[in-house]
TORKOL-4160 file (C-alpha; in steps of 0.2 Angstrom, whole numbers, padded with zeros to 4 digits, m for minus):
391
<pt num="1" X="0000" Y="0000" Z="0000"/>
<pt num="2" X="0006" Y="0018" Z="m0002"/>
<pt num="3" X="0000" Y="0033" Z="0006"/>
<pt num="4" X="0002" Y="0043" Z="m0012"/>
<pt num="5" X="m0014" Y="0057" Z="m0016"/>
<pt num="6" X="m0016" Y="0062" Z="m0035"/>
<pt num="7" X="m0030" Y="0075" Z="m0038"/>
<pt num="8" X="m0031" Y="0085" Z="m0051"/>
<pt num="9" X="m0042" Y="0099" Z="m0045"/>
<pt num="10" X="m0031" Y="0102" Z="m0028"/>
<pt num="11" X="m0022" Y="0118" Z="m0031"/>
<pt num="12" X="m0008" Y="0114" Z="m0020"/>
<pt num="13" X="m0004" Y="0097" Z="m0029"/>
<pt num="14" X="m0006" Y="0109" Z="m0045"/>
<pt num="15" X="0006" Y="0121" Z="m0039"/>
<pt num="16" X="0019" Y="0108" Z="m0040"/>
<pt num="17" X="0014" Y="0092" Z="m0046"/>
<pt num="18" X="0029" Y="0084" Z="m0050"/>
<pt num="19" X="0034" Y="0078" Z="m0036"/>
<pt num="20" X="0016" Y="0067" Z="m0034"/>
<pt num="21" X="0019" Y="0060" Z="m0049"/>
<pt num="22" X="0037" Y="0053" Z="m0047"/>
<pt num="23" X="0028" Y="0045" Z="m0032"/>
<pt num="24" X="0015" Y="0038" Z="m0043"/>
<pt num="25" X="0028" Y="0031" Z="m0055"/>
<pt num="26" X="0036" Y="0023" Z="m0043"/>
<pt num="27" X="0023" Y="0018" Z="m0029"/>
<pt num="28" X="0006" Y="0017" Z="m0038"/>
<pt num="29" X="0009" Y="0014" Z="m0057"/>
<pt num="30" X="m0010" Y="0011" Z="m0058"/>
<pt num="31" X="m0018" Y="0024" Z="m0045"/>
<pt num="32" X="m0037" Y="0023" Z="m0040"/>
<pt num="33" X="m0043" Y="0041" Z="m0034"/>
<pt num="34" X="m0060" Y="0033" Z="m0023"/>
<pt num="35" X="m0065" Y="0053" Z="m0020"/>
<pt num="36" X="m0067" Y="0056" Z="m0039"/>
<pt num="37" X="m0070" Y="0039" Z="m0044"/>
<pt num="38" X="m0056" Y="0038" Z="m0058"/>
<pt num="39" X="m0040" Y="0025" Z="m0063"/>
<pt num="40" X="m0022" Y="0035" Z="m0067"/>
<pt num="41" X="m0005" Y="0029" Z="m0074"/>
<pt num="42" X="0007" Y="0039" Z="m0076"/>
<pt num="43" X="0022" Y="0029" Z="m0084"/>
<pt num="44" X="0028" Y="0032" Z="m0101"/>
<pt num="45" X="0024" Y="0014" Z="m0107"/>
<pt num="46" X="0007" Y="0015" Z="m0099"/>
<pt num="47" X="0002" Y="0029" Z="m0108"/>
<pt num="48" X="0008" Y="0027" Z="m0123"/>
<pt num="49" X="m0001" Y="0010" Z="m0125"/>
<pt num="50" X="m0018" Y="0017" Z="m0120"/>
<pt num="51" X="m0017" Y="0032" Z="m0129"/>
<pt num="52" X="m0015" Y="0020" Z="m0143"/>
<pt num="53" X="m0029" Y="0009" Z="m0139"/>
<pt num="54" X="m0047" Y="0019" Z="m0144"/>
<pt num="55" X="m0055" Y="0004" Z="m0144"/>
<pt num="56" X="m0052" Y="0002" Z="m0127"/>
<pt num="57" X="m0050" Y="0019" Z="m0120"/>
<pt num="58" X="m0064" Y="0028" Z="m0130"/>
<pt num="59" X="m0066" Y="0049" Z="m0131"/>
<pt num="60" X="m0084" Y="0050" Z="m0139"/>
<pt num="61" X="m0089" Y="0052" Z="m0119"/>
<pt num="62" X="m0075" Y="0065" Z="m0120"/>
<pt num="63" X="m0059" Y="0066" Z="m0114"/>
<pt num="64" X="m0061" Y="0075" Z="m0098"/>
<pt num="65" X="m0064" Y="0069" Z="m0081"/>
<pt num="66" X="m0080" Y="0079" Z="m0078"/>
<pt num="67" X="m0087" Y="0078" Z="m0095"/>
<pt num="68" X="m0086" Y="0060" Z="m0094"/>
<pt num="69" X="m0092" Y="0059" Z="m0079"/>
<pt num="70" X="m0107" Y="0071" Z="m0083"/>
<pt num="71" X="m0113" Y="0057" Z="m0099"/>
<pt num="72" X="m0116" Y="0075" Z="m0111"/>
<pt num="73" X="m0119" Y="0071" Z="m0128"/>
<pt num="74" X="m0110" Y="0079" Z="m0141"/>
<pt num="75" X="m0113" Y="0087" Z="m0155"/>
<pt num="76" X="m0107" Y="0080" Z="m0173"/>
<pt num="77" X="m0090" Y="0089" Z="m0175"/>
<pt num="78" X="m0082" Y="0087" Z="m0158"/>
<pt num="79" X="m0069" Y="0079" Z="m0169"/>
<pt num="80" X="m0059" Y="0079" Z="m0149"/>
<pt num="81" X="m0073" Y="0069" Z="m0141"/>
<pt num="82" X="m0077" Y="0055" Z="m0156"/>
<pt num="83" X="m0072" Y="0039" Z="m0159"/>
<pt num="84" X="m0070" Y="0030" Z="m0177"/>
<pt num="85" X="m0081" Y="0029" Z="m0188"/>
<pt num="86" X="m0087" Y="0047" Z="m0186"/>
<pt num="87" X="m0070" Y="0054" Z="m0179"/>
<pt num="88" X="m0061" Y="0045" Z="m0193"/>
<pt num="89" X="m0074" Y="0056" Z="m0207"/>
<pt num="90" X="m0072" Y="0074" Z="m0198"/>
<pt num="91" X="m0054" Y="0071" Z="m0194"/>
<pt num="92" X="m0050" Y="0066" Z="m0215"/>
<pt num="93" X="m0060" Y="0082" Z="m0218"/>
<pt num="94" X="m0051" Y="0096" Z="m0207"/>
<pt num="95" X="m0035" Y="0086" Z="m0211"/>
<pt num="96" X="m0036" Y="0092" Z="m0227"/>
<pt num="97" X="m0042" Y="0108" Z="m0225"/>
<pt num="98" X="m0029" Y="0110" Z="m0210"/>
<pt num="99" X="m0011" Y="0106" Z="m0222"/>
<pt num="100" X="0005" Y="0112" Z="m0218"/>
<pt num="101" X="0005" Y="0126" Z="m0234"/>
<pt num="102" X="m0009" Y="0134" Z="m0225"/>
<pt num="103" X="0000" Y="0133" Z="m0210"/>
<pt num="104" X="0018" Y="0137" Z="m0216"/>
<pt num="105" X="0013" Y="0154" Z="m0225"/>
<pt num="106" X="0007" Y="0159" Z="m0209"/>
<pt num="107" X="0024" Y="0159" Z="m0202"/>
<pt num="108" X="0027" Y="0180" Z="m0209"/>
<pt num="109" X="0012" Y="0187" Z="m0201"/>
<pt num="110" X="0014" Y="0179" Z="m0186"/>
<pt num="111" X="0032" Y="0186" Z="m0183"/>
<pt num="112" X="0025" Y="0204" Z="m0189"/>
<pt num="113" X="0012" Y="0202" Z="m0176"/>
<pt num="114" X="0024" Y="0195" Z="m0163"/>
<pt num="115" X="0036" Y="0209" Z="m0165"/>
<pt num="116" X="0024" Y="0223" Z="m0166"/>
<pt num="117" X="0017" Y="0214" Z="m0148"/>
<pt num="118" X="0035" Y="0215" Z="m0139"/>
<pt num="119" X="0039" Y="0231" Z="m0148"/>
<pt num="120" X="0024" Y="0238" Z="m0139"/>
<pt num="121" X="0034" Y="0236" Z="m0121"/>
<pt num="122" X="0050" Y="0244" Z="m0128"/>
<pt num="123" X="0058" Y="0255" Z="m0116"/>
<pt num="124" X="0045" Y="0252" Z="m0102"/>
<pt num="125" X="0059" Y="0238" Z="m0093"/>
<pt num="126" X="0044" Y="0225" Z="m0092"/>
<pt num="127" X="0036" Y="0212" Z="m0101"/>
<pt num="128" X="0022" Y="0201" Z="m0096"/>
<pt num="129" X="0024" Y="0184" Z="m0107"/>
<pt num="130" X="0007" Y="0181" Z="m0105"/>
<pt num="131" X="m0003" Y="0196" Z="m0106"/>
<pt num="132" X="0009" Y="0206" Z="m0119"/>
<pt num="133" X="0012" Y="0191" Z="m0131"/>
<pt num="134" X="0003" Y="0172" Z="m0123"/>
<pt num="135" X="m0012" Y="0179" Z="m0124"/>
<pt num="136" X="m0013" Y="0188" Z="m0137"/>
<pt num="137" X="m0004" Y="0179" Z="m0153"/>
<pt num="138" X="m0013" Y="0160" Z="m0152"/>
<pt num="139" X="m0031" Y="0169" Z="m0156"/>
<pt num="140" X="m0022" Y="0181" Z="m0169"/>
<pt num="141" X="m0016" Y="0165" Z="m0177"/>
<pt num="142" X="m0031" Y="0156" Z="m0176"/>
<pt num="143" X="m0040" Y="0172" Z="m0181"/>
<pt num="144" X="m0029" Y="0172" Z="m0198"/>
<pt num="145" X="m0032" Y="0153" Z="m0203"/>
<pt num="146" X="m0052" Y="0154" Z="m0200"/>
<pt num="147" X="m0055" Y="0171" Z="m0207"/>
<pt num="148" X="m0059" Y="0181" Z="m0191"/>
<pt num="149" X="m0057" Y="0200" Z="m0192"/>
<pt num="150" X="m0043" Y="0207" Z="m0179"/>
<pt num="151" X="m0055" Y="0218" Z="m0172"/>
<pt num="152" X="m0064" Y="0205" Z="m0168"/>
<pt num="153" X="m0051" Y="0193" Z="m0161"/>
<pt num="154" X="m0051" Y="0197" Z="m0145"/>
<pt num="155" X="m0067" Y="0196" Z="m0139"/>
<pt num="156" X="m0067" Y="0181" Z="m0146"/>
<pt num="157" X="m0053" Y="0175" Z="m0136"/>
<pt num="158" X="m0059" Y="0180" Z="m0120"/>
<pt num="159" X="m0075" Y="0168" Z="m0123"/>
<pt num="160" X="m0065" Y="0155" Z="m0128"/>
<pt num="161" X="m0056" Y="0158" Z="m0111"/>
<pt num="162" X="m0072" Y="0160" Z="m0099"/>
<pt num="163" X="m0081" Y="0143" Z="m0106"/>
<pt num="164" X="m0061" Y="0136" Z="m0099"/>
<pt num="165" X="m0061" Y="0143" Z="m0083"/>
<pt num="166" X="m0064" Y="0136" Z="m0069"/>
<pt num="167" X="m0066" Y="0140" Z="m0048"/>
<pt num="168" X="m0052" Y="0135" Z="m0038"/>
<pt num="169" X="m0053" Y="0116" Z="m0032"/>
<pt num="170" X="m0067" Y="0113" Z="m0043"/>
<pt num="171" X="m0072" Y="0102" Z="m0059"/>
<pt num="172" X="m0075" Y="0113" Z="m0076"/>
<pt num="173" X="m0090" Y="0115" Z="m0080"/>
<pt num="174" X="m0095" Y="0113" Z="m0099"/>
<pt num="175" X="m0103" Y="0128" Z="m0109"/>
<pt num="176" X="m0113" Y="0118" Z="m0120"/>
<pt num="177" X="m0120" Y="0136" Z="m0127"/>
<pt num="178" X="m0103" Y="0141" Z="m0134"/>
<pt num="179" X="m0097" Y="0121" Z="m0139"/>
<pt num="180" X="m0113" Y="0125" Z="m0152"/>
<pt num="181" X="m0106" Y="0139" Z="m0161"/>
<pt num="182" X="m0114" Y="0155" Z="m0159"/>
<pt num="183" X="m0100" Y="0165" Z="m0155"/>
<pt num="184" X="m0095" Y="0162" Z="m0173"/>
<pt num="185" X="m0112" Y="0162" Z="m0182"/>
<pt num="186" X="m0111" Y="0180" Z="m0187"/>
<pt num="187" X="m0091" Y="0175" Z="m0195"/>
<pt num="188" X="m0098" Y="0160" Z="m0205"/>
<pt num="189" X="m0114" Y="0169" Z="m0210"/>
<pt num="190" X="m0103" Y="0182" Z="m0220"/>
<pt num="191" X="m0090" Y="0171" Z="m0227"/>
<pt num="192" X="m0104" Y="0161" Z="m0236"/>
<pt num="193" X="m0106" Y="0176" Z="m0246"/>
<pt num="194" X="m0091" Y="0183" Z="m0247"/>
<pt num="195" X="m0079" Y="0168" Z="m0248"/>
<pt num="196" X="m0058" Y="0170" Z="m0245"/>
<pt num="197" X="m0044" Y="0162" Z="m0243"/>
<pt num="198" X="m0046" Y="0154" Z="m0224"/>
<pt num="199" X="m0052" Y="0139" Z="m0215"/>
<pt num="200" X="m0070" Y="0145" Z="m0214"/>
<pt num="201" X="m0072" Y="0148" Z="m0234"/>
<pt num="202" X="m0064" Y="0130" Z="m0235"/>
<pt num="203" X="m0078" Y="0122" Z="m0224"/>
<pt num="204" X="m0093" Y="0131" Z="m0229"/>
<pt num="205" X="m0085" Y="0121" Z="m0249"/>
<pt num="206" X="m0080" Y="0107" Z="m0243"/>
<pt num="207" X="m0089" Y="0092" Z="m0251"/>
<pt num="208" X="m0086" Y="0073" Z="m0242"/>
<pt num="209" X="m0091" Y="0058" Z="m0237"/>
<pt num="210" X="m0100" Y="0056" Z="m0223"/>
<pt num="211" X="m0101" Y="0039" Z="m0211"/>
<pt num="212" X="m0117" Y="0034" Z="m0217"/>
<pt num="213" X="m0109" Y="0035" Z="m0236"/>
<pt num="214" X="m0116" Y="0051" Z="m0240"/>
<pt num="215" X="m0108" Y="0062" Z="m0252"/>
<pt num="216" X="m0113" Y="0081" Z="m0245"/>
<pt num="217" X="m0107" Y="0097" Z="m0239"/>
<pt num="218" X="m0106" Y="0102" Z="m0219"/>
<pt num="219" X="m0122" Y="0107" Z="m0212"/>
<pt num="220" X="m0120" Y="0127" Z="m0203"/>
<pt num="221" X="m0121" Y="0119" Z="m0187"/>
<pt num="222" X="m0107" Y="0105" Z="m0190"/>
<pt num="223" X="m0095" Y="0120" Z="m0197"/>
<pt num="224" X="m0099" Y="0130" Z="m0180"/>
<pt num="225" X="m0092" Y="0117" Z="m0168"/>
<pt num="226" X="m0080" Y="0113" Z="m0180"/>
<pt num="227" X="m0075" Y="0134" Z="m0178"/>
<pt num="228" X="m0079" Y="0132" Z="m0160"/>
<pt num="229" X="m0065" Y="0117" Z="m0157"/>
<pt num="230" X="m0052" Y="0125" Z="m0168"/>
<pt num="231" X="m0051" Y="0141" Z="m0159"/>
<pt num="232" X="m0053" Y="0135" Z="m0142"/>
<pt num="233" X="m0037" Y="0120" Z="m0143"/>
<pt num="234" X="m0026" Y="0132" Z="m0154"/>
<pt num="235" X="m0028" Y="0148" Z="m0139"/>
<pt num="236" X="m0024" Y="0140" Z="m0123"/>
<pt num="237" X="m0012" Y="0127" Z="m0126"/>
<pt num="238" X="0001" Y="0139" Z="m0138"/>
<pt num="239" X="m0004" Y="0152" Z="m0123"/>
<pt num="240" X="0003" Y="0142" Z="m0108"/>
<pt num="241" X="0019" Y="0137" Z="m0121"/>
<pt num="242" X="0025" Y="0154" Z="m0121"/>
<pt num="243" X="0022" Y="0157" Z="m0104"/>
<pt num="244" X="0032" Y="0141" Z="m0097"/>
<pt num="245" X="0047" Y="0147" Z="m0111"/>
<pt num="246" X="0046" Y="0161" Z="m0102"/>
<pt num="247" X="0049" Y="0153" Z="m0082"/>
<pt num="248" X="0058" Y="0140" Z="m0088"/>
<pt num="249" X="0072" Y="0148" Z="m0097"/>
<pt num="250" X="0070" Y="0161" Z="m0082"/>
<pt num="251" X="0077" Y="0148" Z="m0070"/>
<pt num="252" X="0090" Y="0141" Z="m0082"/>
<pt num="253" X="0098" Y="0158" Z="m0087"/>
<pt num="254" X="0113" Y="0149" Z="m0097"/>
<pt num="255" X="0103" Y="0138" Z="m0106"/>
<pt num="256" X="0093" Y="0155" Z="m0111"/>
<pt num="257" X="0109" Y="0164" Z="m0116"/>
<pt num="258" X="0114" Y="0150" Z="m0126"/>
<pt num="259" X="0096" Y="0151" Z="m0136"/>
<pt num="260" X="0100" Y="0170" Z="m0138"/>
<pt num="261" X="0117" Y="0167" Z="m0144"/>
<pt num="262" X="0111" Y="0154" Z="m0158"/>
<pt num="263" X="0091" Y="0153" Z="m0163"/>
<pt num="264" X="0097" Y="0139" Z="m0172"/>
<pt num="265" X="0094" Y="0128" Z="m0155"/>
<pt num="266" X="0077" Y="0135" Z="m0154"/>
<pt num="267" X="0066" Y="0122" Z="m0162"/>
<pt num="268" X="0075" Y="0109" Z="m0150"/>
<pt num="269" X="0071" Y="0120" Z="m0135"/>
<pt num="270" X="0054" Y="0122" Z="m0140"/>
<pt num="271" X="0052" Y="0100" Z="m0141"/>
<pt num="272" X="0060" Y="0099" Z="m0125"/>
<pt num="273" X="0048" Y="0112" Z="m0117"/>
<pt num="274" X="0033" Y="0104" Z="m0123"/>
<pt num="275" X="0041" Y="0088" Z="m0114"/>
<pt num="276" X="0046" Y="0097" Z="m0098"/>
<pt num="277" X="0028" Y="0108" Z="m0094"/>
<pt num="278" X="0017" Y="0101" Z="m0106"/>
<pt num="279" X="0000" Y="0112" Z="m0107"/>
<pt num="280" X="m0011" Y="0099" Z="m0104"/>
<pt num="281" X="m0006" Y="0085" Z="m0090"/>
<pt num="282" X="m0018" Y="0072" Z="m0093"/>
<pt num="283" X="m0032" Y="0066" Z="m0106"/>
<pt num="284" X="m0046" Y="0055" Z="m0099"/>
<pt num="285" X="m0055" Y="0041" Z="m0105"/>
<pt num="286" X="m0070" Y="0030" Z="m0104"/>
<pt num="287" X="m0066" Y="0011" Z="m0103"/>
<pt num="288" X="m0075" Y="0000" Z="m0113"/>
<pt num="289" X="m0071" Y="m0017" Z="m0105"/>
<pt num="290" X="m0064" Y="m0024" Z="m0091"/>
<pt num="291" X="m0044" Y="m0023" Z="m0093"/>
<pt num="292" X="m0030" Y="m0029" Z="m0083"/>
<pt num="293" X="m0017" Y="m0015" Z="m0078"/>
<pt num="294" X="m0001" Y="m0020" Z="m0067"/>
<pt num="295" X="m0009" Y="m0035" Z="m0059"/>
<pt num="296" X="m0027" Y="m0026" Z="m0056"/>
<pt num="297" X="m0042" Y="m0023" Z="m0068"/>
<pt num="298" X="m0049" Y="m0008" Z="m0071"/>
<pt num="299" X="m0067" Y="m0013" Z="m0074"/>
<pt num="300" X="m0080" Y="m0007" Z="m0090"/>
<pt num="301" X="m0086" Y="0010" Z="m0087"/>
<pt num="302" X="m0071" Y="0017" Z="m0076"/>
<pt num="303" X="m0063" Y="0032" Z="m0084"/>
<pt num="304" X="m0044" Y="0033" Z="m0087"/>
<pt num="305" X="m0034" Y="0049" Z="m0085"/>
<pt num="306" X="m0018" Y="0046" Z="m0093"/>
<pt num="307" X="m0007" Y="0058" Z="m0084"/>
<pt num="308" X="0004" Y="0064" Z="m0101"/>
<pt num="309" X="0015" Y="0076" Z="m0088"/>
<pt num="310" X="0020" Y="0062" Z="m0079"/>
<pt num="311" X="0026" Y="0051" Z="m0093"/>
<pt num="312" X="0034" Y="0064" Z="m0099"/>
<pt num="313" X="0048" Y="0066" Z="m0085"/>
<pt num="314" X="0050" Y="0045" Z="m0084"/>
<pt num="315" X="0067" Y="0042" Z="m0082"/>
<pt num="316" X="0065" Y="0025" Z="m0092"/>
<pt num="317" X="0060" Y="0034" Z="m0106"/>
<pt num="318" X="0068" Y="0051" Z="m0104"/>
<pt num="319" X="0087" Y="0051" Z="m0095"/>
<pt num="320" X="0084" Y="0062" Z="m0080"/>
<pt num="321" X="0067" Y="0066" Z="m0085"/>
<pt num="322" X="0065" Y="0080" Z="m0072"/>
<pt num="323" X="0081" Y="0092" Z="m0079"/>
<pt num="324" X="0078" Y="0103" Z="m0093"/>
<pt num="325" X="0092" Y="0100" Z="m0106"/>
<pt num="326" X="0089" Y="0111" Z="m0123"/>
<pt num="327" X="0101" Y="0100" Z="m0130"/>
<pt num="328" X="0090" Y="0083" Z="m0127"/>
<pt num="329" X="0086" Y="0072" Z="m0141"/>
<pt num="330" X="0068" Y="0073" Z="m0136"/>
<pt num="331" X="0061" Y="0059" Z="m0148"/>
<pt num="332" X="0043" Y="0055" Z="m0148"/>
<pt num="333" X="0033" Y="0063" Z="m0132"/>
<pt num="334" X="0018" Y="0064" Z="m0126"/>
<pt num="335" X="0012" Y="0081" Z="m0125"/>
<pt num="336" X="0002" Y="0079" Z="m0144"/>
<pt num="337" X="m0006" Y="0065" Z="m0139"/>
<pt num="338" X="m0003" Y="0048" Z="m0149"/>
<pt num="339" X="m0013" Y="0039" Z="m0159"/>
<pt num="340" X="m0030" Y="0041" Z="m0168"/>
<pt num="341" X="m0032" Y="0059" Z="m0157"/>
<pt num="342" X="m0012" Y="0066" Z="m0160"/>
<pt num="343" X="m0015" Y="0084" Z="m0162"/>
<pt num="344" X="m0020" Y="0091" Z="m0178"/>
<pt num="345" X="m0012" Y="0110" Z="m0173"/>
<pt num="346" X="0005" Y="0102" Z="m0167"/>
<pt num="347" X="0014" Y="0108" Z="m0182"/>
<pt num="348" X="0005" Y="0126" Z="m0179"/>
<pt num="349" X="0010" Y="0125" Z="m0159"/>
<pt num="350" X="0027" Y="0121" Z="m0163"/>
<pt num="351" X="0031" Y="0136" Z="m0175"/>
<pt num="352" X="0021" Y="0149" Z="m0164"/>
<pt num="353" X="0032" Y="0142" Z="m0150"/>
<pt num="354" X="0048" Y="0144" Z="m0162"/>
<pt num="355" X="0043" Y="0160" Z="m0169"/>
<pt num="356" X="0039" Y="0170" Z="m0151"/>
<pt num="357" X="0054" Y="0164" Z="m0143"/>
<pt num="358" X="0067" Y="0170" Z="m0158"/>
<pt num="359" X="0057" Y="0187" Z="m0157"/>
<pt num="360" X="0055" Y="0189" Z="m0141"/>
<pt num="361" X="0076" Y="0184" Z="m0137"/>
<pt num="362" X="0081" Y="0195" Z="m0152"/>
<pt num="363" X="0075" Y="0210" Z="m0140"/>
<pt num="364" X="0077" Y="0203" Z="m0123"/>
<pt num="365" X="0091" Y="0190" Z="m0119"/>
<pt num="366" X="0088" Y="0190" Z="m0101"/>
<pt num="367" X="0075" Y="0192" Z="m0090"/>
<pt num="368" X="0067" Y="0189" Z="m0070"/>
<pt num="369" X="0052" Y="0182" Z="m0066"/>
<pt num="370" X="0043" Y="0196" Z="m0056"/>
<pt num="371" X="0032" Y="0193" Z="m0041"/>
<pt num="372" X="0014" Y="0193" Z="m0046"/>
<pt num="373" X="0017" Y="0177" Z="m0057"/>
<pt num="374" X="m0002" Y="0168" Z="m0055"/>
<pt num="375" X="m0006" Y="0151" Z="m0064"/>
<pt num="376" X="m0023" Y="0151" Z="m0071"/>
<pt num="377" X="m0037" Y="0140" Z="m0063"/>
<pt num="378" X="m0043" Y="0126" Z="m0073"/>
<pt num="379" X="m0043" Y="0108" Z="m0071"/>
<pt num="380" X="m0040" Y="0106" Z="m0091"/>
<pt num="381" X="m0023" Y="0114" Z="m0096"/>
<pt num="382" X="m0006" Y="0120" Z="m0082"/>
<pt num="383" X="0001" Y="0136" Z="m0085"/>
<pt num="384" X="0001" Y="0155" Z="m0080"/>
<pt num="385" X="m0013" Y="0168" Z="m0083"/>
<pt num="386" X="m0001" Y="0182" Z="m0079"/>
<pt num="387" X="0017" Y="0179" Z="m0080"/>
<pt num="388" X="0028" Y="0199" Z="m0079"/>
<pt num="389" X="0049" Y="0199" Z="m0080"/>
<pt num="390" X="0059" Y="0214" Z="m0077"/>
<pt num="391" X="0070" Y="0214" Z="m0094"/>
């Protein structure tokens, strides 16, 4: 038996979790939480090999422990919380309307915008990684692939970011109102008269086939939660990037100055972040039949949190999984996902990681961590809702 208590809506476990889950590796490699009524593992061979079982560990209940344990049903379009066939059809469609040209010729506008944000806090000795840049450039970006006025971005945002939030110590609670759409009704409305060249114009033409064999186009409400999933997952997981970029190399000054001296290492900085504070810590799952797990089962109808974080920092996967080393060979991680789910934005993650830490080093090589940092409260993704440096 061990004593070890993995929660993931106590805030003091959340201000520092990793010390819990080395505990879990080592003492509880398959925990049972009896409060919250869910199964964990949190080594890197655990999770990779249920990640990579859908059949198993199923997401059309979702892929939260409270929406999973609330039994909501989704609207068509959740592509996040399906299973095949239905998730195999929306994620073939957005697959290819989501390609790496769309993505790539992004790359100048987001650096224009990403220096114009930093530029902004010019002479003033302070920038806020969050509030000046985090929270600004993911929704800009999204903004630009769907076709979203900049006016208009951050309103938008903000919504996104309410329907996220949650009270401290608390589950999330869904907004079913703003998974339908509306907040982008007006958006896809005027692009079905004035077409261009973004995401939106590419849904409202896209012809497919749906699961039943159905050669059609995407019904208003399908292309709204569609809207609705791809701004939400591209905003707050590129947010807390840049915010842990900017603690992390905080604490490991030469490892920053190095990055400043050659942006050539960058891309490699930016895996081994996305190893070292991954955005999201777990993805849960509903079991679909009793299955063994180190010696125990885990019985039909249990939900699974695969706690990514953890596996992460495994020292049989990673060497020393609890330093951060720029000049890791990372390799395959976690943090994506794995499998039928695997990230459809990682590529656009990645270079709006790459891109704000070569702008923001080409102005400010070093930088401290002021007091007022604050980590955002929600049970779905780790990071900072304000995050200011003296530079």
């Amino acid at each position: 038996m061990t004593d070890v208590y993995y929660d993931p809506y106590d805030v003091e476990i959340d201000a520092d979790p990793y010390p819990v889950y080395r505990r879990l590796r080592e003492e509880a490699p398959l925990y049972y939480n009896d409060k919250h009524d869910f199964y964990a593992v949190s080594r890197y061979e655990d999770v990779e090999a249920g990640l990579g079982d859908p059949a198993t560990f199923i997401s059309g209940r979702g892929a939260i422990l409270e929406l999973i344990k609330a039994n909501i049903e989704f609207p068509p379009g959740v592509i996040i919380f399906e299973d095949p066939p239905l998730h195999t059809v929306h994620r073939r469609l957005l697959s290819g309307i989501f390609t790496p040209r769309k993505v790539l010729a992004l790359e100048p506008k987001i650096r224009d915008f990403c220096a114009r944000s930093i530029d902004r806090t010019a002479g003033t000795g302070r920038f806020d990684f969050v509030a000046d840049l985090g929270a600004r450039m993911p929704m800009q970006t999204i903004g630009m692939l769907l076709g979203i006025p900049e006016a208009d971005q951050e309103a938008i945002r903000d919504q996104v970011d309410d329907s996220l939030r949650t009270e401290e110590g608390k589950p999330m609670e869904l907004d079913l109102d703003f998974l339908a759409g509306e907040a982008f009704g007006a958006y896809i409305d005027w692009r079905a008269d004035h077409p261009s060249d973004d995401i939106m114009t590419d849904l409202l033409q896209a012809e497919f086939e749906d699961e039943t064999g159905t050669r059609r186009r995407l019904t208003r409400e399908e292309i709204l939660t569609y809207v609705t999933i791809v701004a939400g997952a591209g905003n707050e997981t590129t947010n807390r990037l840049i915010g842990w970029a900017g603690k992390v190399l905080a604490d490991h000054p030469a490892q920053r100055a190095e990055l400043a001296a050659n942006h050539a290492l960058i891309p490699n900085a930016i895996e081994e972040l996305l190893r070292f504070e991954p955005p999201a810590h777990h993805m849960a799952r509903y079991v679909t039949r009793d299955v063994e797990v180190h010696g125990r089962t885990v019985p039909e109808g249990s939900v699974m949190m695969f706690l990514v974080a953890a596996a992460n920092r495994d020292g049989n996967r990673h060497t020393d999984g609890d330093a951060f080393d720029i000049h890791r060979t990372v390799g395959p991680q976690l943090t994506f996902g794995r499998g039928t789910h695997f990230c459809l934005g990682a590529a656009l993650a990645r270079l709006e990681g790459k891109i704000a830490l070569e702008e923001i080093l080409k102005r400010y090589p070093t930088w401290e961590i002021e007091t007022g940092a604050k980590l955002a409260p929600t049970s779905t993704v780790r990071g900072f809702e304000s995050l200011p440096a003296r530079v």
